[in-house]
N, C-alpha and C positions, 0 to 999 in steps of 0.2 A: 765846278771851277775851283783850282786849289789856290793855296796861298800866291806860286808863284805868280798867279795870270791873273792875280790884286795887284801884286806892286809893278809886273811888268805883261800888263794886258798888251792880248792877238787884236792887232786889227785885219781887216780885209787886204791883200796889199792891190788890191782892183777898188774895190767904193771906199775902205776905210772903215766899213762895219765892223762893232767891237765884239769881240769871239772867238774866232778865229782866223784864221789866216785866208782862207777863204771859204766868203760865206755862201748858203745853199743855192741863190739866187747867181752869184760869178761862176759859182762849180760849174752850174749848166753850161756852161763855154768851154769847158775840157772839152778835145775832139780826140776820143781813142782811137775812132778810125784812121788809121795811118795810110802814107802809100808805101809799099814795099819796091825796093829800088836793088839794082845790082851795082854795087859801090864804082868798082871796074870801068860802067860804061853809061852809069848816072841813066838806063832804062828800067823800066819796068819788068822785075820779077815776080814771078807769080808764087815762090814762098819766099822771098827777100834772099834766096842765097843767091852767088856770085855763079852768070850764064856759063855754061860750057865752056862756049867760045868764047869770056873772058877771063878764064880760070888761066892761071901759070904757077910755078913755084912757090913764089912767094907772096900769091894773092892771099887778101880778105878770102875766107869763102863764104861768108853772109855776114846781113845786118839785122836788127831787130829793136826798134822802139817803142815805146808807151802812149807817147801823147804826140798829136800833133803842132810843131810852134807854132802860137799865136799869140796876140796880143797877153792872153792872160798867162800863157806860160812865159810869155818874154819877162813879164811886171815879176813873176816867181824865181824865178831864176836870176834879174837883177836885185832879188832883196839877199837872196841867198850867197850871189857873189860880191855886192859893191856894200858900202856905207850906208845901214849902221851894220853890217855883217851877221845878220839873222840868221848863226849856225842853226837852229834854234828846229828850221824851215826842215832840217833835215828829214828828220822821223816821216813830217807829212808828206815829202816828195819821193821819200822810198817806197813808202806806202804806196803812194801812184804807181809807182815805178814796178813793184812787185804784184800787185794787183794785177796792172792790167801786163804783162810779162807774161804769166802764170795761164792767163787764159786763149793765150794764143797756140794754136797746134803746133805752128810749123817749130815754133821756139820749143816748145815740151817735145819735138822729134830730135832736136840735137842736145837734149839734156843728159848726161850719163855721169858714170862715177867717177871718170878721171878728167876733171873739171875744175880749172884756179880759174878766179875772178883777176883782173887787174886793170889798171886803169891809166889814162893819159897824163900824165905827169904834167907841174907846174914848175916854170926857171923857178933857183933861189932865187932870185929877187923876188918874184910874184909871192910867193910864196912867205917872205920877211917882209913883203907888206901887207897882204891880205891875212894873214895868221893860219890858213888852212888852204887844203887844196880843196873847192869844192866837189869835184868829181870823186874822190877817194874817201869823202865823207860817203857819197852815194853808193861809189863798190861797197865800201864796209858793210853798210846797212841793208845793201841787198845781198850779200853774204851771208849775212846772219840770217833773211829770211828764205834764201833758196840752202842754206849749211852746204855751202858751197866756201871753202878757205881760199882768200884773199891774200896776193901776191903784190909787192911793189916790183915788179920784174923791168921796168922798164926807167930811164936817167933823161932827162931834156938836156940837150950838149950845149942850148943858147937860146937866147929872149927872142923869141919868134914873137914878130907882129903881128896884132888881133887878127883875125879872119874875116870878121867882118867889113866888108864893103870890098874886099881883094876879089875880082873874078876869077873864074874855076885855075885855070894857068899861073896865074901869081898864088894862089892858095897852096896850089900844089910845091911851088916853087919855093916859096914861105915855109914850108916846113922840110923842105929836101934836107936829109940828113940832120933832123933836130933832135933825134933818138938814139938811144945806145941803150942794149940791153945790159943787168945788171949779169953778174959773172955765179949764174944758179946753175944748179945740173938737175935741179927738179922740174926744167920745164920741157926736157928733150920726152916728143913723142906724146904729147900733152893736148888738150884741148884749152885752150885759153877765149876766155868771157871779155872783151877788151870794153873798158866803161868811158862813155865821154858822156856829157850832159847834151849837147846839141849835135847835130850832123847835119853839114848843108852839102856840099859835096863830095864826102867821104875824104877830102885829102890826109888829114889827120890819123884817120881811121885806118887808111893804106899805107901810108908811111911806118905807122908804128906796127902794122898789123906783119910789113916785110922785114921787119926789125925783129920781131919775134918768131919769126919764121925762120929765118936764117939764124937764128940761138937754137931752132930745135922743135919748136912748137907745130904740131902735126896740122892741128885744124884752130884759127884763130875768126872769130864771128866778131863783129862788134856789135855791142849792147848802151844805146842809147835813150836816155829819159824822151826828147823831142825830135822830132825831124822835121827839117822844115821844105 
């Protein structure tokens, strides 16, 4: 334990145990078994990309997650975005994030070298209150561990309201047109890594996923820590 985790000790953010962030006894509630989904038509795919029969122009063509959301990844991800703002959370949730990432096949089949990371953008305002976007701490960090360069290619054009508790049609409706791609010529013909922290019905994930598609982006996957 170094000096900093004397003056500003890890508790558990599940029992409060002092240590770390989560201790050996919560960890066991990680569930890396994920279900793998075709964003498109919210069924079951059998490597997470996007069916045939849902594929178009400017689809997603797959997704890809770490953990499954539950209770203890909710409690980790509200310490990381809300008050007291434990950037802190970061290191250990990329860790997840790239661990279990790494040991999925279907993900290591669409790995290659022409390959930018980027991620879902937060309005200013969220952004001048919260002090960071948490998802773009997450691209970063899984950047760094796949050395994979990390793009802001994408602008939030307005305060889109939460997602949660909107059903799948107001989700989708909620973020119509919330995206503008930044004005890059390095992303024509590209594979883009698209980063959001949660995915409940991919609306987010297709909205920005046709946003970058129509800038140029060949093949765009979303790469998400939770799925719920």
């Amino acid at each position: 334990m170094g000096v900093l985790d004397f003056i500003f000790p890890k508790y558990c953010v599940v029992c409060r145990k002092l240590g770390s962030y989560l201790c050996p006894n919560c960890f066991t509630f990680l569930s890396f078994d994920v279900k793998k989904v075709c964003l498109v038509c919210d069924r079951a795919s059998f490597d997470g990309l996007t069916h045939a029969r849902c594929f178009s122009k400017y689809a997603i063509d797959g997704s890809f997650s770490a953990l499954t959301y539950n209770k203890t990844v909710q409690k980790l991800l509200y310490q990381f975005k809300y008050k007291p703002y434990l950037s802190d959370l970061q290191k250990f949730l990329v860790e997840l994030f790239y661990e279990s990432l790494i040991q999925k096949e279907d993900f290591s089949k669409v790995l290659n070298n022409n390959i930018f990371i980027t991620f879902i953008p937060l309005h200013g305002s969220k952004i001048k209150k919260r002090g960071y976007n948490q998802v773009e701490l997450l691209a970063k960090g899984l950047g760094k561990k796949l050395n994979i360069q990390v793009q802001d290619f994408l602008i939030r054009t307005r305060n889109t309201k939460p997602q949660f508790g909107l059903k799948r049609g107001e989700r989708k409706e909620n973020v119509r047109d919330a995206f503008l791609s930044r004005p890059v010529q390095n992303l024509k013909n590209q594979t883009v890594f698209l980063v959001d922290d949660v995915v409940t019905t991919g609306s987010t994930l297709l909205e920005a996923a046709k946003v970058l598609k129509k800038a140029g982006a060949s093949k765009v996957y979303g790469i998400t820590l939770a799925i719920d």
